[in-house]
Structures are given as structure tokens and as C-alpha cells.
C-alpha positions as CSV (number, residue, x, y, z in Angstrom):
1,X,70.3,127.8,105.3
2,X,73.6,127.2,103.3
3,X,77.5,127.6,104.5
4,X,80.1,128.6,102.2
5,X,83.1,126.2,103.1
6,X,86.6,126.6,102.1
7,X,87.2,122.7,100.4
8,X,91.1,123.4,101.3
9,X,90.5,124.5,105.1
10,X,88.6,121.1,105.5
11,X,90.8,119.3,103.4
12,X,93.8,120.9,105.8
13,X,91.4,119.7,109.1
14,X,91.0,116.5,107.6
15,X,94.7,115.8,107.0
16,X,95.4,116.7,110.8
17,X,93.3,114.6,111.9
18,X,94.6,112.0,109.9
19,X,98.1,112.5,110.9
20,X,97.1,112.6,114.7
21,X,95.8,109.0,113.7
22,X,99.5,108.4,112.4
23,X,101.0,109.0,115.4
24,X,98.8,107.4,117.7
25,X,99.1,103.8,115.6
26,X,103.0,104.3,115.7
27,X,103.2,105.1,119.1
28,X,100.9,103.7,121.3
29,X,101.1,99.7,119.8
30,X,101.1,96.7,121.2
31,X,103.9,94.6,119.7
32,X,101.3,92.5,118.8
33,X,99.4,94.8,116.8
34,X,102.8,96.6,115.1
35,X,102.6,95.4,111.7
36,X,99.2,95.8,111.6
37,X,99.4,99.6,112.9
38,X,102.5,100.6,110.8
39,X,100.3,99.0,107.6
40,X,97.1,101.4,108.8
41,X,99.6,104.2,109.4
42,X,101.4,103.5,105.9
43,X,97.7,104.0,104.3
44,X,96.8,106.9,106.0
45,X,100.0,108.6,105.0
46,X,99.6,107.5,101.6
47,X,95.9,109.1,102.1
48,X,97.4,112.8,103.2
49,X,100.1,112.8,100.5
50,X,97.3,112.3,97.6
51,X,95.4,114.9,99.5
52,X,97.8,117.4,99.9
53,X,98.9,116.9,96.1
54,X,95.8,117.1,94.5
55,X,95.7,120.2,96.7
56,X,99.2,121.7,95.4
57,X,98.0,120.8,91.9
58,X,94.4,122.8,92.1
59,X,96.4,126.1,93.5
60,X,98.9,126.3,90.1
């Protein structure tokens, strides 16, 4: 059996989920672990911004 996805709805879930990550590592850190989650929250926005370009670019 096969399912017809829509790439840009699960692109769109993906970069929720993502972002939820975001806001966890900023919020709920140790001071111990800051750098290290504001460096794993820098990649992941980095991750959502090439998404949601590459995204913008394939709807023009």
C-alpha cells in the first residue's frame, strides 16, 4: 500500500519539532550545560532556516 505525502507538510512538522527542541535547550539548561545547549540550539536553527529556504525557493 502506498501514501501520497505532502514533502512541505512534513518538512513544516519537522521544523516544529525542531524548534520545540530550540526552546527546550534554551530554557530548561543547567548553567553547566549553557554553552553546550545554545551551540545545539544554534545548529538546529541553522537546520530550520536551510529548510525553510530551500522550501521558499521550490514554491517560486
Amino acid at each position: 500500500m502506498t501514501h501520497i505525502v505532502d514533502i512541505e507538510e512534513v518538512f513544516q512538522r519537522i521544523i516544529q519539532k525542531l524548534q520545540a527542541k530550540i526552546v527546550r535547550y534554551k530554557s530548561f539548561s543547567l548553567l553547566s550545560d549553557l554553552n553546550k545547549n545554545y551551540e545545539r540550539a544554534a545548529i538546529l536553527q541553522d537546520i530550520v532556516a536551510a529548510i525553510e529556504s530551500s522550501l521558499e525557493k521550490e514554491e517560486k
